[in-house]
C-alpha positions in Angstrom: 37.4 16.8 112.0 34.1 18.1 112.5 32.0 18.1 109.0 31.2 21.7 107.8 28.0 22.8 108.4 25.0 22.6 106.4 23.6 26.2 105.3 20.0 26.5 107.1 17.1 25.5 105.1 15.9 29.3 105.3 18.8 30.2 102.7 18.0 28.7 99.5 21.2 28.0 97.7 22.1 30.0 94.6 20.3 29.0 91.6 22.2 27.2 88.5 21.7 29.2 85.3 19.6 26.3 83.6 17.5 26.3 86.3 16.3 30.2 86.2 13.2 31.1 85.5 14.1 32.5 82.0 15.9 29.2 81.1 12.5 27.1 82.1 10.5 29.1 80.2 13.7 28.7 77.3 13.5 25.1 78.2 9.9 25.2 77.2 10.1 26.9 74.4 12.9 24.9 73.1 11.3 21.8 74.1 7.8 22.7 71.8 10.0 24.0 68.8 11.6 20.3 69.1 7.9 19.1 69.0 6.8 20.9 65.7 10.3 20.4 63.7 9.6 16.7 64.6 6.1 16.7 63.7 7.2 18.5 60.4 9.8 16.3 59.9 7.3 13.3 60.3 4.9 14.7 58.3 7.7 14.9 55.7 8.3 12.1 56.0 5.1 11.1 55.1 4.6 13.2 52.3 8.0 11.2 51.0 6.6 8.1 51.6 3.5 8.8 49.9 5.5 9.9 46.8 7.4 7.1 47.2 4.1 4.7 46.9 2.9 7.0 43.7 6.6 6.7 41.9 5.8 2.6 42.5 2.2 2.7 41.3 3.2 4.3 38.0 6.5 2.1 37.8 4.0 -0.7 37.8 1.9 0.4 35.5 4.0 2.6 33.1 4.6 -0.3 31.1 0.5 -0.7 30.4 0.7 3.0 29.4 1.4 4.5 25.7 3.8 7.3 26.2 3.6 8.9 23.1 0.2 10.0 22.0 -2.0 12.4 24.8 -5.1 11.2 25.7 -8.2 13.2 25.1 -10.0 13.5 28.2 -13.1 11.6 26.2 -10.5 9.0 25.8 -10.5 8.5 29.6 -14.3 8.1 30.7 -14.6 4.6 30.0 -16.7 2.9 32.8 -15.1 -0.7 33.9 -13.2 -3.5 31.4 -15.1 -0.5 28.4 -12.4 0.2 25.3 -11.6 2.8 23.3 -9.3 2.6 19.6 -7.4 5.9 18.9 -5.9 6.3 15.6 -1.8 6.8 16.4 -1.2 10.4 15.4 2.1 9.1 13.4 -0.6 7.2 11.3 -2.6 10.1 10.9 0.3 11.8 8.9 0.9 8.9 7.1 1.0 9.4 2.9 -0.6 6.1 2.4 -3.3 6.6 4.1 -3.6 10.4 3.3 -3.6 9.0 0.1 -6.6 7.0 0.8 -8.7 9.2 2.2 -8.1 11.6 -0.7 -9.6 8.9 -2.9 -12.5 8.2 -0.9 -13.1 11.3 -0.7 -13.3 12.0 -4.5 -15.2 9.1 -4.7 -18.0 10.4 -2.7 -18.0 13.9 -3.9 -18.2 11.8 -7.2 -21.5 9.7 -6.5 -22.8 13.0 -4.7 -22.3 15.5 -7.6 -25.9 15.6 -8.3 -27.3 16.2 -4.7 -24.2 19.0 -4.6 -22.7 17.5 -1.7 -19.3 18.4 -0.9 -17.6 16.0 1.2 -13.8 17.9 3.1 -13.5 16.0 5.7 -14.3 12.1 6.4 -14.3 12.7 9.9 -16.2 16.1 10.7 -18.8 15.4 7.6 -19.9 11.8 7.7 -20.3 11.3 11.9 -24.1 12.3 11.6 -25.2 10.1 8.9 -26.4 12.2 6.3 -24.2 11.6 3.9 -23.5 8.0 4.3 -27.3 7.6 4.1 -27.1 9.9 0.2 -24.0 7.7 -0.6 -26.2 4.0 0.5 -28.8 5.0 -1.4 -27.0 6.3 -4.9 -25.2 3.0 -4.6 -27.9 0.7 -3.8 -30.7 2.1 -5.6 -33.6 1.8 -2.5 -34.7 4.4 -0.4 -33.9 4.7 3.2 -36.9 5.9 5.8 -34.8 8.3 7.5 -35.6 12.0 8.6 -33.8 14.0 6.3 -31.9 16.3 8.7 -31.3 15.1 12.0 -29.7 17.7 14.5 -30.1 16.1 18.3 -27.4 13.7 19.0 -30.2 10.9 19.4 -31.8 11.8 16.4 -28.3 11.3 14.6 -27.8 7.9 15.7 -31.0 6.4 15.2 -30.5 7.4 11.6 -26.7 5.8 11.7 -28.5 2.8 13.2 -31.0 2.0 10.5 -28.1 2.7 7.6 -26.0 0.5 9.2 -28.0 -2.3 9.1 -29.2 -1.6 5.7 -25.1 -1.5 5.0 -24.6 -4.9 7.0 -27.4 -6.4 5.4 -26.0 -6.1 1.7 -22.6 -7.6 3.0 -23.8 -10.1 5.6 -23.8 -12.9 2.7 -20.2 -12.2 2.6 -18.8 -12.6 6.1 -17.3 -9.3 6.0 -15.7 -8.3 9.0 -17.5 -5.5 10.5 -14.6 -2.8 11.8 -17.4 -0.4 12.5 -20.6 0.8 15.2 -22.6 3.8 15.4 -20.9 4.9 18.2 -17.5 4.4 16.5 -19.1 6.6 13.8 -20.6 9.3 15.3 -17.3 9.3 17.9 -15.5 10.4 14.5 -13.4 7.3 15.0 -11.4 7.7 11.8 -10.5 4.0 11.1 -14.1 3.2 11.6 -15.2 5.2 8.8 -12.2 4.7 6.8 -13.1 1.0 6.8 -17.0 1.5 6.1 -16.0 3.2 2.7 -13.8 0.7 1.8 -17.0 -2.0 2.2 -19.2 -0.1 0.3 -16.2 0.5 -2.3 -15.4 -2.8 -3.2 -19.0 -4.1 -2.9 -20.0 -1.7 -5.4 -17.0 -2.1 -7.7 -16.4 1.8 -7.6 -14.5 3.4 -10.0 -11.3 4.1 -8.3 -8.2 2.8 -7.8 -7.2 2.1 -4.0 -4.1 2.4 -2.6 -2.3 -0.9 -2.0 -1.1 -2.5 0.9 -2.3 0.4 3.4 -1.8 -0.2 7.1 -2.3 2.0 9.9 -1.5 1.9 14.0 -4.3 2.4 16.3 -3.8 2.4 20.3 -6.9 0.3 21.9 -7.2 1.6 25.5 -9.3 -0.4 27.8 -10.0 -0.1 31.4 -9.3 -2.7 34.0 -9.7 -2.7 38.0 -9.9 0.9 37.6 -6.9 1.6 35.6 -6.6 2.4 32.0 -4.3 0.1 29.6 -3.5 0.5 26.4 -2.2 -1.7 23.5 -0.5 -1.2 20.1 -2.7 -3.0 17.2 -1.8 -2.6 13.2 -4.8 -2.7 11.5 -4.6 -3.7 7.6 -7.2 -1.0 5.5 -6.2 -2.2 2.0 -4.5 -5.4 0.2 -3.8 -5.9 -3.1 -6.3 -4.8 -6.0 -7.2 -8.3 -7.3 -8.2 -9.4 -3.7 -10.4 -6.1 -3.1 -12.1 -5.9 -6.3 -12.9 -9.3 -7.3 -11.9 -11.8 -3.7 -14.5 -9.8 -1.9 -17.1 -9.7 -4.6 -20.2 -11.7 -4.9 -19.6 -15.4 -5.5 -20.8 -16.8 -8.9 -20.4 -19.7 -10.9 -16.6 -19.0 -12.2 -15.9 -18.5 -7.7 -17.3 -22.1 -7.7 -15.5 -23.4 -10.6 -12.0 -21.9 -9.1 -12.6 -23.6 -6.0 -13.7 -26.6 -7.0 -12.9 -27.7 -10.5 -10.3 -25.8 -11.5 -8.8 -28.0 -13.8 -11.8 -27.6 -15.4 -11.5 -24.3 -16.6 -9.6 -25.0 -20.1 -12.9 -26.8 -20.9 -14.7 -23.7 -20.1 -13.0 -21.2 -21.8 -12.3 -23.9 -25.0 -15.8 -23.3 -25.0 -16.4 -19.6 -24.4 -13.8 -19.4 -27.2 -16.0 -21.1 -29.6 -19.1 -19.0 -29.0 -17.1 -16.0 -29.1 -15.5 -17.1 -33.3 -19.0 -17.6 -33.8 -19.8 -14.2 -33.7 -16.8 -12.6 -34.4 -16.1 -14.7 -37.8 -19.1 -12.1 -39.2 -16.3 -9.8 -39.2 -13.6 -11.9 -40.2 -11.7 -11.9 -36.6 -10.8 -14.8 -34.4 -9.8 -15.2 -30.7 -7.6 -18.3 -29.8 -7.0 -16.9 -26.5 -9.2 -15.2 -24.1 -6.4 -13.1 -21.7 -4.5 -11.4 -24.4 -7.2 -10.6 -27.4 -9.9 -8.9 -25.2 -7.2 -7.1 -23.4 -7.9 -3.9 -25.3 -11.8 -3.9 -25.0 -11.9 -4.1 -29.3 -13.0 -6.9 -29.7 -15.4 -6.4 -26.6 -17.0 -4.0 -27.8 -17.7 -5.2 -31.1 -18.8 -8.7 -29.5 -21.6 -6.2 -27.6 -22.5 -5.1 -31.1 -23.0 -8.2 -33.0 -24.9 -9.7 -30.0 -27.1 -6.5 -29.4 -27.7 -6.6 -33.0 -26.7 -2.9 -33.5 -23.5 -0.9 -34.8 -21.2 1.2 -32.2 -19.8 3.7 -34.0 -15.7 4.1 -34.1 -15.9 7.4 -33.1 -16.9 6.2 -29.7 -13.7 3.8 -28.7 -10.6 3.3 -30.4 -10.1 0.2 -33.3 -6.4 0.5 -32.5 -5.3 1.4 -29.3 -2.3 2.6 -28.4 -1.7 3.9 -24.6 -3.0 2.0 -21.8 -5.5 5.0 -20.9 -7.0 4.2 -24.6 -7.7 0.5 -24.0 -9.4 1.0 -20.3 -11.8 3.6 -22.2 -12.3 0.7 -25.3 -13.1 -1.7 -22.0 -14.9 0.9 -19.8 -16.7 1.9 -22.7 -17.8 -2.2 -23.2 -19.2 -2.5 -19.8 -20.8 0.6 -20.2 -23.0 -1.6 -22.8 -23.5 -4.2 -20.7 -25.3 -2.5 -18.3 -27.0 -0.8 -21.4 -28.1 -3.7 -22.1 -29.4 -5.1 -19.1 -26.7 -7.3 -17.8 -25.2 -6.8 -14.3 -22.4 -4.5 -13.9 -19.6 -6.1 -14.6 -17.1 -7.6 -11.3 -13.8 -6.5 -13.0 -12.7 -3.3 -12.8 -12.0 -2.1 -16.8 -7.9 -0.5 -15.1 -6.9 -4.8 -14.0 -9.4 -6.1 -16.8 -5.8 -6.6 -17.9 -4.7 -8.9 -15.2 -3.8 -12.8 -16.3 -5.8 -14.7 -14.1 -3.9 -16.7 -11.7 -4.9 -20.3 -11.6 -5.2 -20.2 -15.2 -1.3 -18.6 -15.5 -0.3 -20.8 -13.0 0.7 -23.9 -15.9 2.7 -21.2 -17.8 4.5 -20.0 -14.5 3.4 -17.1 -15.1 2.3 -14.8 -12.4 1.4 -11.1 -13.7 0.7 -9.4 -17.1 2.1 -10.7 -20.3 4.8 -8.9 -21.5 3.3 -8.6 -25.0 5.8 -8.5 -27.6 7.8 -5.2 -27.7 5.9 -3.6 -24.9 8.4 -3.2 -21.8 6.1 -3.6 -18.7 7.4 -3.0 -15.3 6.3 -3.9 -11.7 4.1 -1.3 -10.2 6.3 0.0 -7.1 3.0 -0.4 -4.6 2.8 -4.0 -6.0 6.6 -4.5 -5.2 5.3 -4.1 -1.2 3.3 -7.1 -2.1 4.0 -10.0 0.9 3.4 -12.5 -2.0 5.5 -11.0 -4.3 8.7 -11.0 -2.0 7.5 -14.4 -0.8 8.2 -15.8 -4.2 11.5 -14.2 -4.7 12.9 -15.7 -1.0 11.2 -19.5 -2.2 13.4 -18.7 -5.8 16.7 -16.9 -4.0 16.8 -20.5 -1.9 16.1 -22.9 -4.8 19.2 -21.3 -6.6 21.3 -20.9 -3.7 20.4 -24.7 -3.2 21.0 -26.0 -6.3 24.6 -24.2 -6.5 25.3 -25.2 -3.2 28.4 -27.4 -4.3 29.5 -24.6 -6.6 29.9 -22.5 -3.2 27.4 -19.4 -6.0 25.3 -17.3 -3.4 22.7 -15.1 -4.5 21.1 -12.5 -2.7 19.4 -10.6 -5.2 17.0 -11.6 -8.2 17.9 -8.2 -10.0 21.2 -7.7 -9.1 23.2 -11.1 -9.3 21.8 -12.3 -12.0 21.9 -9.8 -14.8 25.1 -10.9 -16.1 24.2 -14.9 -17.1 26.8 -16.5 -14.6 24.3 -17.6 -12.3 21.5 -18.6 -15.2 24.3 -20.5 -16.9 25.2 -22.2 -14.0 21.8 -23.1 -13.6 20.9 -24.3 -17.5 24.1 -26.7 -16.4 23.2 -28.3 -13.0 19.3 -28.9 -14.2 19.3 -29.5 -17.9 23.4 -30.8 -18.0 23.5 -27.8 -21.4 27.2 -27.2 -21.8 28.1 -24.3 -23.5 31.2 -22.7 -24.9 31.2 -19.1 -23.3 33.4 -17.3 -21.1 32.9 -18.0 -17.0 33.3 -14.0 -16.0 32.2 -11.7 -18.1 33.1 -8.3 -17.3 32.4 -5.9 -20.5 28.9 -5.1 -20.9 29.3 -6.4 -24.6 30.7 -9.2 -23.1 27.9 -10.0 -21.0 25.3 -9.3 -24.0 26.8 -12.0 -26.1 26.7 -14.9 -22.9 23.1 -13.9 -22.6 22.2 -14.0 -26.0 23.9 -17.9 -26.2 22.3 -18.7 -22.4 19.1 -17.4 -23.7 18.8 -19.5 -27.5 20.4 -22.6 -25.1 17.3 -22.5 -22.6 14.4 -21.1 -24.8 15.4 -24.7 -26.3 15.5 -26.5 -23.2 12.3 -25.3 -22.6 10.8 -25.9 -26.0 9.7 -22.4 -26.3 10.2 -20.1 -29.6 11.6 -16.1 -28.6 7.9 -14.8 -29.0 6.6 -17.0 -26.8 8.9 -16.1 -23.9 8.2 -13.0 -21.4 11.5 -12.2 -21.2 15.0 -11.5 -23.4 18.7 -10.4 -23.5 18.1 -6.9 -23.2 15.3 -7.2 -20.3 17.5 -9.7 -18.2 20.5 -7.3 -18.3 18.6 -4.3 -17.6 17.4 -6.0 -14.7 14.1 -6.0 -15.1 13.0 -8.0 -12.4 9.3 -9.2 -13.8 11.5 -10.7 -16.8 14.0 -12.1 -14.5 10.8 -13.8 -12.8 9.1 -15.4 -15.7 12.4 -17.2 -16.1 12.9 -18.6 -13.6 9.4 -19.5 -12.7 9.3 -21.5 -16.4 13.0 -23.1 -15.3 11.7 -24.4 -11.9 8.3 -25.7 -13.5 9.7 -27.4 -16.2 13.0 -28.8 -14.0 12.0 -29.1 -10.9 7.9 -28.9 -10.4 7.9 -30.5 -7.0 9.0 -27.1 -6.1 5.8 -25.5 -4.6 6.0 -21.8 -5.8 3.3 -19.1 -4.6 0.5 -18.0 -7.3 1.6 -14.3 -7.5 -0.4 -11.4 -9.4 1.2 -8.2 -9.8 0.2 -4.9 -11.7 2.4 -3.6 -14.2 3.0 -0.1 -15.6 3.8 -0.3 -19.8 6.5 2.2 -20.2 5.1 3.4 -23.7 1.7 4.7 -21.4 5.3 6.4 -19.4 6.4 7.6 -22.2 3.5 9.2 -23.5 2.0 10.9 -20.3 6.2 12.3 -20.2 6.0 13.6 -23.6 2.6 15.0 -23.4 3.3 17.4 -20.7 6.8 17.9 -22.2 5.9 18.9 -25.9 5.1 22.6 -24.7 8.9 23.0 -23.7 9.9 21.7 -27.0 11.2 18.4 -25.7 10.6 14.6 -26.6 11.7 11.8 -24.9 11.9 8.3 -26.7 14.3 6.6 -24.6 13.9 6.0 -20.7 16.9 4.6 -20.6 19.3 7.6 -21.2 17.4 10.4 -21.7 16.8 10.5 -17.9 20.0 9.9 -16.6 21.4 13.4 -16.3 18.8 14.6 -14.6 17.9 17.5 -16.6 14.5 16.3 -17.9 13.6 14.8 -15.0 13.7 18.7 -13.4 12.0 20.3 -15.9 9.2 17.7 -16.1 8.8 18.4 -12.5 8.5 22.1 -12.0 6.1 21.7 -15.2 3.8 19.3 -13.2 4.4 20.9 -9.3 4.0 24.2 -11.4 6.8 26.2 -10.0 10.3 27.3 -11.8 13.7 26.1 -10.8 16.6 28.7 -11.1 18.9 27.6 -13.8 21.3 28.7 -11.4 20.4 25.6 -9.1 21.4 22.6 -11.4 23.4 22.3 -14.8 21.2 22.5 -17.9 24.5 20.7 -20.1 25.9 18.5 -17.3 29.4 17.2 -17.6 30.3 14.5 -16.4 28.5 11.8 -13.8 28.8 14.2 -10.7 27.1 17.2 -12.3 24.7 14.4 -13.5 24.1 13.0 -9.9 23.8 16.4 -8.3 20.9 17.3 -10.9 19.2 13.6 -9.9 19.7 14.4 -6.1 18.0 18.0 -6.5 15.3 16.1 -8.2 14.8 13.2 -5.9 15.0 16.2 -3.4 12.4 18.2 -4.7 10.0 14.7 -4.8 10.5 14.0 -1.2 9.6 17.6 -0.2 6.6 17.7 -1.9 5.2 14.8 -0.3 6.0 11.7 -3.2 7.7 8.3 -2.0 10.8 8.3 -3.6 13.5 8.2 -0.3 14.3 4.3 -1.3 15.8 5.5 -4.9 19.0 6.1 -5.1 20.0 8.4 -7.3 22.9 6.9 -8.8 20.8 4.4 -10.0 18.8 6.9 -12.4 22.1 7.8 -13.7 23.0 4.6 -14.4 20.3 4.6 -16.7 18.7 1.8 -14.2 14.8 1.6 -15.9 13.1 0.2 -13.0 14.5 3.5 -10.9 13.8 5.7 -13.4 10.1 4.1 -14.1 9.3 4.3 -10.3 10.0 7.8 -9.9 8.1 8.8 -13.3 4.9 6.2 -12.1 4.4 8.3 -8.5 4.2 11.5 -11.3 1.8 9.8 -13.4 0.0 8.2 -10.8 -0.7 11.9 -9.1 -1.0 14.0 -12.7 -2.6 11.3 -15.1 -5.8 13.4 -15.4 -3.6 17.3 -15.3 
């Protein structure tokens, strides 16, 4: 079968649609859209991956970086491994250390009055120097050679320059660790300047009282291979006041003495006492100890007198003292007449001229103020932050819970598990083997009164101690009072167990009579007087009025019940007031109201000492 035949190449065959001339040129087109959405989609792809890379940079060093705080883009322009400290803004708001510049601040404005300086602001009015050089120079006594007014930005720190070194040439003979630059000063760097004052402070024994124990959180950044890191540092501003005001001062022959002969000190002050009767006999007074009997500043001040060879008149201090305001003027006024006189100023500061020195307490386990007689003192609440303090009460809280061991007694609380004699009479058992014939759990509070009073006459024997020689008592141990509950069992564990190594503690105390009075004093214009802290502040109502008379604003009757009844109108009046602290800045958040109203002292007494402490001088 013949094959059919081919169609002559002259007749092209029909054309497949694909293969038109519209679907090449479709072909094309479609073709180069294909192109560009795959170079878009590469180039996406790119952009991803270089996302991608960013997202893993900053993984990798998110860590290095402080996410709270912004940096200021000053912050930033650090050239290579340069560093930067940024006060943390949480700090900045800080009470504390509000606190402490407020007092600085009053401080300067103090020193300045006469040049009629006004100081608002530590950072926006000390960065240029003037008025650090006006301060250096009030406090020193010399004369700086400085251009007065310095307006160019190098003229400002060649002026911080040469009061700098004058400042770190005064405190080089102590070591003292130099927390500031001129650039950190004229940078405004708050901590910086914070921590210049507090040199010049201390060196200069000024008249203030520092907050304790204040701390603040700076962020260091630094830069490295390019990037900038950043790390958390605390940085400690103030300590206690005995280790500010006297630690840091200039050494003399009493530092030496400390350090090197200590127990060499009863010789010294046998001796001091000797010199002192010989002068003081005149008038018919003796001193047979040193702590206690210039306490007051009388007897200072009439020392001055009989040494000066000339009569202070009693109009100018007070021959019987009674607040605690009234003996830091009798001791003020005494070192007033030392310098008068031509003696140095004085180390001590007249407000902790008070303050039993440590070493010499140390033998009488005591670690604060005496309690003197009838005077209730309490714990000042910044000195109950003290690391030393609570140090002691953990090496105490273990030597009990030690020595009770196989009586299966656990305490956890000085204040709280003690109060009742179980644990004390446990204790006068298993160290001194004192049997005595009262009940194991009391529960009554009369109960309790009459095991503390047989605990107490059974110890102060042990200890070969009469009642006024002790620093604490029934009533004080029951109330809780935990500077009572301390000296006791600082005497038991010297006089039982004295291998026991115990931290030297001081603390400062608050008298509740110097309470009392500042209460009653802004009080009397209502009509009111308070003599007991005890009750008289449990229902609240006092404690409102005496702060709308202070804050100076009135409280609606309508918010709180004048005639309370009962202990839940009582707490709700304690709340409102506790409430009313916290808002206007004081730190009361830790005290719980039901404490007040338990007629707990050492509550009560902490919220009136943050009144005092702000309104003292109102």
């Amino acid at each position: 079968m013949a094959a059919n035949p081919t169609k002559a190449s002259g007749q092209p065959a029909k054309m497949k649609k694909d293969e038109s001339l519209l679907g090449k040129l479709g072909g094309t087109l479609v073709r180069k859209k294909k192109l560009k959405e795959d170079e878009f989609r590469a180039l996406r792809n790119m952009d991803l991956m270089s996302d991608l890379q960013e997202e893993g940079k900053h993984a990798i060093n998110a860590p290095l970086l402080h996410a709270g705080p912004e940096l200021l883009p000053e912050d930033t322009l650090l050239e290579e491994n340069a560093e930067r400290t940024i006060l943390d803004p949480t700090s900045r708001e800080d009470l504390n250390f509000k606190d402490l510049q407020k007092v600085l601040i009053d401080w300067i404005n103090s020193e300045l009055e006469e040049d009629r300086i006004i100081v608002k602001d530590l950072e926006e009015d000390l960065y240029d120097g003037q008025v650090l050089q006006k301060l250096f120079e009030k406090l020193s006594g010399h004369k700086l050679n400085v251009a007065e007014v310095t307006q160019s930005e190098i003229g400002q720190k060649q002026k911080l320059q040469t009061v700098l070194e004058a400042v770190n040439g005064v405190l080089r003979p102590l070591d003292w660790n130099q927390e500031w630059s001129v650039d950190s000063i004229h940078s405004k760097n708050l901590v910086s300047i914070v921590y210049l004052l507090l040199a010049l402070a201390i060196y200069y024994a000024a008249p203030i009282r520092l907050p304790e124990h204040v701390s603040v959180k700076v962020i260091v950044v630094k830069k490295k291979e390019g990037i900038l890191q950043t790390t958390h540092v605390t940085k400690q501003l103030t300590s206690t006041t005995t280790e500010m005001m006297i630690g840091r001062s200039e050494r003399d022959a009493f530092d030496t003495l400390l350090d090197h002969a200590p127990d060499k000190l009863n010789v010294v002050k046998t001796s001091l006492i000797t010199f002192v009767n010989k002068h003081l006999n005149k008038l018919n007074l003796e001193v047979t100890e040193l702590e206690s009997q210039f306490a007051d500043g009388v007897y200072l001040v009439l020392l001055m007198g009989l040494l000066e060879n000339y009569f202070v008149p009693l109009y100018n201090f007070y021959l019987t003292p009674e607040s605690f305001e009234q003996k830091v003027h009798n001791v003020t006024f005494a070192f007033e007449l030392m310098q008068d006189g031509g003696l140095q100023k004085p180390k001590a500061r007249p407000e902790v001229e008070r303050m039993a020195d440590c070493e010499a307490e140390e033998e009488k386990g005591e670690f604060g103020n005496r309690q003197g007689g009838e005077i209730r003192m309490i714990i000042q609440p910044t000195s109950l932050e003290d690391p030393k303090l609570n140090k002691l009460k953990e090496v105490l809280v273990e030597w009990i819970n030690k020595t009770l061991k196989v009586e299966h007694i656990v305490v956890r609380s000085l204040e709280q598990d003690l109060y009742d004699g179980l644990v004390i009479h446990h204790l006068l058992r298993r160290l001194a083997g004192v049997q005595l014939h009262v009940e194991e759990i009391a529960l009554s509070t009369e109960a309790q009164v009459r095991k503390l009073e047989v605990i107490m006459t059974a110890l102060n024997e042990s200890l070969e101690l009469n009642e006024e020689e002790t620093k604490w008592n029934v009533k004080l141990i029951h109330s809780r009072d935990l500077l009572a509950t301390l000296h006791l069992l600082v005497a038991m564990a010297r006089r039982f167990q004295p291998d026991l190594v115990l931290p030297v503690v001081s603390v400062e105390v608050v008298q509740c009579e110097a309470i009392l009075h500042f209460v009653n004093k802004n009080m009397s214009s209502l009509g009111l007087n308070v003599t007991d802290l005890d009750k008289q502040f449990a229902d609240g109502v006092i404690l409102l009025l005496l702060i709308g008379q202070l804050e100076d604003f009135f409280i609606p009757l309508c918010e709180f019940y004048l005639c309370p009844v009962g202990s839940s109108e009582m707490l709700h009046n304690v709340t409102l007031a506790l409430d009313l602290l916290i808002d206007q800045g004081f730190p009361v958040q830790s005290v719980d109201p039901q404490d007040i109203v338990s007629q707990d002292v050492p509550a009560t007494v902490k919220v009136l000492y943050y009144l005092f402490k702000k309104h003292k001088n109102k």
